[in-house]
C-alpha positions in Angstrom: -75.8 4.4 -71.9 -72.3 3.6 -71.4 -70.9 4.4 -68.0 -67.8 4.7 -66.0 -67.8 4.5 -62.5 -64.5 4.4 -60.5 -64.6 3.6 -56.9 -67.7 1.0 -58.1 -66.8 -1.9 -56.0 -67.1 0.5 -53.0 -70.3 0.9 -50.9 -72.0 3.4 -53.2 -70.3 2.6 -56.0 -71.2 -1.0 -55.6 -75.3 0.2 -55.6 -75.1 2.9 -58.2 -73.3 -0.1 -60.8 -76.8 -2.4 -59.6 -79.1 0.7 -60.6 -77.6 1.2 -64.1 -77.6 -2.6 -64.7 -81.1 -2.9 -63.9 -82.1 0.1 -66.3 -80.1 -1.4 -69.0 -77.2 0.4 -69.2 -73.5 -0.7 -69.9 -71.3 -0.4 -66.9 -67.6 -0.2 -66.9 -66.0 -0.5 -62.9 -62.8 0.8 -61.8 -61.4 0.6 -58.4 -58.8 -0.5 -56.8 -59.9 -3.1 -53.9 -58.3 -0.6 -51.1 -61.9 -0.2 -49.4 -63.9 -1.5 -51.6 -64.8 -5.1 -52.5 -65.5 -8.0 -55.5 -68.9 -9.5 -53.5 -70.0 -5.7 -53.3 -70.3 -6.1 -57.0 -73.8 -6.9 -59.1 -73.6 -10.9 -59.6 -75.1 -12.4 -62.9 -76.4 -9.2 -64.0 -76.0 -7.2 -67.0 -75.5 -10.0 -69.4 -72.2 -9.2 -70.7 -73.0 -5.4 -69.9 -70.5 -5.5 -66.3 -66.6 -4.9 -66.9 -64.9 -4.8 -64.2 -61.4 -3.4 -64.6 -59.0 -3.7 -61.0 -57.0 -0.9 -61.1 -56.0 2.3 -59.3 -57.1 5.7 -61.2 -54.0 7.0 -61.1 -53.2 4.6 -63.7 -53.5 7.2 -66.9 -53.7 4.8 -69.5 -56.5 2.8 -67.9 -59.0 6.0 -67.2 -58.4 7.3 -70.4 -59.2 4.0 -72.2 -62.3 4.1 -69.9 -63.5 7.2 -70.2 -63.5 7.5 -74.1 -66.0 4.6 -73.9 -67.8 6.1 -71.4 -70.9 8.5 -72.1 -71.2 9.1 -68.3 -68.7 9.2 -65.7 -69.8 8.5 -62.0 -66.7 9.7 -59.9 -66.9 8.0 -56.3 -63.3 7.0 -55.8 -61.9 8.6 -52.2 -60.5 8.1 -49.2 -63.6 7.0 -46.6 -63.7 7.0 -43.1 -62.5 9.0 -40.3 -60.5 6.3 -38.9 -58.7 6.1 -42.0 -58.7 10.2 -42.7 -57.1 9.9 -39.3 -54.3 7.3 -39.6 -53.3 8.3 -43.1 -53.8 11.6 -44.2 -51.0 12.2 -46.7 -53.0 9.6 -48.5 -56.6 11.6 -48.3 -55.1 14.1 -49.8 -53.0 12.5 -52.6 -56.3 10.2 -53.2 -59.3 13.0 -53.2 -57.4 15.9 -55.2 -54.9 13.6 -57.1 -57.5 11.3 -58.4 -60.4 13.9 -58.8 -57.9 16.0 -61.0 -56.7 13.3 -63.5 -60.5 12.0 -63.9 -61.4 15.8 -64.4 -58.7 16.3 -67.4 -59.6 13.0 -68.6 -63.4 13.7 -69.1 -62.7 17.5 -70.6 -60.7 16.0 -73.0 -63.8 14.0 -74.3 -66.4 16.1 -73.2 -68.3 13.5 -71.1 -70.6 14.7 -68.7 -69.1 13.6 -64.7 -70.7 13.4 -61.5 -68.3 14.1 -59.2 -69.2 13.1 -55.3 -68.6 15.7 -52.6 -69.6 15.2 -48.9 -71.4 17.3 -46.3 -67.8 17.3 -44.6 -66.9 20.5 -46.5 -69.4 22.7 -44.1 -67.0 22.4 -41.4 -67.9 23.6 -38.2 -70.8 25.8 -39.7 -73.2 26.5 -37.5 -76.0 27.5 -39.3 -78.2 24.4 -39.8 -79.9 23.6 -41.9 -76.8 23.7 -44.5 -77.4 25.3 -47.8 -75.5 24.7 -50.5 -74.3 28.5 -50.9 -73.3 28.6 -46.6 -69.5 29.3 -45.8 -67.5 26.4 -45.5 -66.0 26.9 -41.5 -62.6 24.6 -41.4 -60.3 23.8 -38.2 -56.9 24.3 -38.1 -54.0 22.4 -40.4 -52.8 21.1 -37.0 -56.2 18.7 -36.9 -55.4 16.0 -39.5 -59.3 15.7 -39.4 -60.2 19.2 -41.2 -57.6 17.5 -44.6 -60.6 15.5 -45.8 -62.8 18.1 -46.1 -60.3 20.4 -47.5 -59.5 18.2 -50.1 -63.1 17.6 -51.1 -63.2 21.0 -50.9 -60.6 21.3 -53.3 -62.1 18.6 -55.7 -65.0 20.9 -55.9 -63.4 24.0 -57.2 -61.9 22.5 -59.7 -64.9 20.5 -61.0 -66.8 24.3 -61.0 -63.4 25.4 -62.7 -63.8 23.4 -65.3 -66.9 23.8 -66.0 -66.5 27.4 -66.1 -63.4 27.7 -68.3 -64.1 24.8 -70.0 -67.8 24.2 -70.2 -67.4 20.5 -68.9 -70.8 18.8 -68.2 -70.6 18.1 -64.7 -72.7 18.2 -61.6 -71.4 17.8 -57.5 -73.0 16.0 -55.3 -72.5 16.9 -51.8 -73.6 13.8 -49.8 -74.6 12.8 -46.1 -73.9 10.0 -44.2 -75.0 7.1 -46.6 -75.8 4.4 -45.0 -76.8 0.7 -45.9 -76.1 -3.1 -46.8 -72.5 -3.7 -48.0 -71.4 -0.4 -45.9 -68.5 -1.4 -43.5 -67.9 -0.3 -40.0 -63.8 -1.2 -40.7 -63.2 2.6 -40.9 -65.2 4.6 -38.9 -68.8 4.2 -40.2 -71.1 4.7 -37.1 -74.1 2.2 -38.3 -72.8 -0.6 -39.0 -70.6 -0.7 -36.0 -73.5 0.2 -33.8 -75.3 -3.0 -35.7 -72.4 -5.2 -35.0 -71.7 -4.5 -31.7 -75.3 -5.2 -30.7 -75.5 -8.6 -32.3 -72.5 -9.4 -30.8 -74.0 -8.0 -27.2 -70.9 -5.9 -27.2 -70.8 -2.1 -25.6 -71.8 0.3 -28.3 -69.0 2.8 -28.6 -70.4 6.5 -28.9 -67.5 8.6 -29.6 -67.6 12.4 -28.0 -71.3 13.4 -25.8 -72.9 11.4 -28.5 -74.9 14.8 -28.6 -73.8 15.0 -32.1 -76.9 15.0 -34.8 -76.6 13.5 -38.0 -79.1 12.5 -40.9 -78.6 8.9 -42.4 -80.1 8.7 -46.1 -80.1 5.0 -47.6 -78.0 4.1 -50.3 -80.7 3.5 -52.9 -82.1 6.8 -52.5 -79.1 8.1 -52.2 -78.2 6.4 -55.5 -81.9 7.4 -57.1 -81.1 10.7 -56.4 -77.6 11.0 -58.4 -78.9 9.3 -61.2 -81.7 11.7 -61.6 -79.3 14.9 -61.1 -76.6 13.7 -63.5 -79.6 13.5 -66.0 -80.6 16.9 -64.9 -79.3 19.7 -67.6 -80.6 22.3 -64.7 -77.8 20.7 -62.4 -75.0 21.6 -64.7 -72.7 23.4 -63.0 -74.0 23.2 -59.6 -73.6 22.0 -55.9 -76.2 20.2 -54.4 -77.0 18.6 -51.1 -78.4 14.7 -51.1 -79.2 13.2 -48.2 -82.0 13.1 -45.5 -82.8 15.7 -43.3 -84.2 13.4 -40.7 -82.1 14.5 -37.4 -80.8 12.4 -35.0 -78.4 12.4 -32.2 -75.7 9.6 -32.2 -76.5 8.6 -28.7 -80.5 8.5 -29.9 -79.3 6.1 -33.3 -77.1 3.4 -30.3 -80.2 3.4 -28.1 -82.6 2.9 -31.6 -80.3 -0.4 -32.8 -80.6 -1.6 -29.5 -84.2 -1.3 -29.8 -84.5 -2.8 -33.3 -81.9 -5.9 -32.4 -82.8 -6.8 -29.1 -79.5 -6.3 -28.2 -78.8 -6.2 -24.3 -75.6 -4.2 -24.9 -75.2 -0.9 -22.9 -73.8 2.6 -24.3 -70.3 3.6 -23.6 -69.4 7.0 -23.8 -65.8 7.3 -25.5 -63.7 10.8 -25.8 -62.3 11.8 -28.5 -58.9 11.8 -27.8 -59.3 8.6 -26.8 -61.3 7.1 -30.1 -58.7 8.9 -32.7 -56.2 11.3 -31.5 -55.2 14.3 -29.8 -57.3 17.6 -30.1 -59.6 15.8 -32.7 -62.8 18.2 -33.4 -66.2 16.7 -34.9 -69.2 18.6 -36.4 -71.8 18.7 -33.6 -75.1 19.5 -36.2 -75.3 18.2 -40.1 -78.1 18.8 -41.4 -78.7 19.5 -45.4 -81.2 22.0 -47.0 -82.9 19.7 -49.7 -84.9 22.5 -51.2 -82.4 22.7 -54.5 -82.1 19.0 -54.7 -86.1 18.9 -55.0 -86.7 21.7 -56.7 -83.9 20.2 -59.6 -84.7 16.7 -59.4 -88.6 16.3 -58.2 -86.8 13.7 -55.4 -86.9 13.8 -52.1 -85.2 10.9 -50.0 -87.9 9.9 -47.5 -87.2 6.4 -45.8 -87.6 6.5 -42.2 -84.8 6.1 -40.0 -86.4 3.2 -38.3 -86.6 1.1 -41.4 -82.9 2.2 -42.3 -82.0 0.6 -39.0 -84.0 -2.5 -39.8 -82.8 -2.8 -43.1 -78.9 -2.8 -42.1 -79.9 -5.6 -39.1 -81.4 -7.5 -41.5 -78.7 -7.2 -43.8 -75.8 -7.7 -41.3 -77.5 -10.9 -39.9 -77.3 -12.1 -43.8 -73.6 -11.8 -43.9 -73.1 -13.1 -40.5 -74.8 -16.5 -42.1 -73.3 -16.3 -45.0 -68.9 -15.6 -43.0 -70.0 -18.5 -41.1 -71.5 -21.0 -43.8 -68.0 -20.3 -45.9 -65.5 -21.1 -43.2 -64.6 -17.0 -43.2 -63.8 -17.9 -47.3 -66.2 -14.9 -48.0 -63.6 -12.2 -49.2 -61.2 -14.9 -50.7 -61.8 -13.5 -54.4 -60.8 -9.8 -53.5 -57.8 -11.4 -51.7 -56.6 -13.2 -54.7 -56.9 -10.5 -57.4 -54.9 -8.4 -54.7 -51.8 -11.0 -54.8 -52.6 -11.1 -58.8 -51.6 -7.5 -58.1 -48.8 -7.9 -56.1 -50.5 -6.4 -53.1 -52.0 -7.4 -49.8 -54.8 -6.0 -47.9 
């Protein structure tokens, strides 16, 4: 097949592009370098079957050229983090609903079936765990800049189910929880790999809140396995569904399990809130998905235990440790100059 992916040089993006390579299939890449990165992307693979087009998705001209070639469209392009939800959320929202909406007309317009990428942040402060994919979605206030993510994904999701209900577009959401794996950065609030760094470095691991929190941490190649198969799924048309483990884990547990699996002699600081972002910020104190639709439609069930997850990201963050300090810290020169071929700077 011919796909489109935009947000492809991102974390998920980045592994999703390998996948489709490896199967064969023709990948065309759009982002824009704002998180993601060029040495995210597949090297020497594909045989001519990579483009890679730098570019924002607002840019019309460019999606619409993409998505006519495109038989699939893989929609992964957001704002990520809560550090960055945080500091800039005029641009969350612009970015989620202004991007989702112009890759949505584009892809009615041809008919192309889209798999648009939701997160487990639109359950709010639901309380009734484990989440399914019909549950009430429980927001905070518009005072808490945190609760305009969500919203907006929220948003990006009725109007993916709108269109397939007025207009019969092919497409499937994916609600995901907290991906984690190589390539994933800690720059913007992603709890793994800046528990991983900080041990290596024999620095405090910062827990934000009690660290009583629970989460589930699916790998990004299940994660990725498991898209690929619902997008392919004619029984997912139309429909919401949660991917992800349901492995549970407080965040204080996950500190003292990289400690473990590193070595590390760091301690565990215990960091409020208000302190960490802002102000009367508000987390989600249990995530945890129902994966009864996602098996039931795909046959898939991500199953990699946490413990090798952990082991997988040390190994992988020791990697690129060798490979910053073998290059002189030259490692993300190529993004860096097709940003100033752009006229921007990161």
């Amino acid at each position: 097949m011919r796909v489109l992916i935009t947000g492809g040089a991102g974390f998920i993006g980045s592994h999703l592009a390998e996948a489709l390579l490896d199967r064969g299939d023709e990948v065309f890449i759009l982002d824009d370098l704002s998180t993601g990165a060029v040495r995210n992307l597949p090297r020497e693979k594909g045989n001519g079957r990579q483009h890679r087009v730098f570019d924002s998705v607002m840019n019309r001209g460019v999606l619409a050229e993409l998505v006519d070639q495109a038989d699939v469209i893989f929609h992964l392009a957001a704002a990520v983090g809560v550090r960055l939800i945080v500091e800039r959320p005029l641009h969350t929202i612009k970015t989620n609903i202004g991007a989702t909406k112009l890759v949505l007309e584009a892809a009615a317009q041809k008919g192309k079936r889209i798999f648009v990428a939701s997160t487990s942040e639109v359950y709010g402060k639901n309380t009734q765990v484990p989440f399914t994919e019909e549950a009430d979605l429980v927001m905070g206030p518009t005072t808490t800049a945190r609760w305009s993510y969500a919203c907006s994904k929220a948003i990006d999701e009725f109007l993916a189910l709108a269109y397939w209900k007025e207009k019969r577009l092919p497409v499937v959401i994916g609600r995901l929880f907290n991906v984690v794996g190589p390539r994933q950065t800690g720059r913007y609030g992603m709890v793994l790999p800046n528990f991983v760094q900080q041990a290596l470095d024999e620095k405090p691991l910062t827990v934000f809140g009690t660290g009583q929190q629970t989460r589930c941490f699916s790998y990004v190649t299940e994660t990725v396995e498991a898209i690929m198969r619902l997008v392919e799924t004619d029984q997912a048309l139309g429909q919401v569904v949660n991917v992800g483990s349901d492995e549970t884990t407080t965040i204080e547990d996950l500190a003292q399990l990289v400690k473990e699996r590193t070595g590390s002699r760091s301690e565990v600081q215990l960091i409020p809130y208000d302190e960490a972002y802002e102000s009367g910020f508000e987390d989600m104190n249990r995530r945890t998905p129902s994966l009864e639709k996602l098996v039931r439609l795909t046959g898939y069930r991500p199953s990699l235990p946490l413990k090798e997850i952990v082991d997988r990201v040390v190994s992988h963050t020791r990697q690129e440790i060798e490979v910053e300090a073998a290059s002189g810290g030259d490692a993300l020169r190529g993004d860096e100059e097709i940003l100033a071929e752009r006229g921007n700077s990161r």
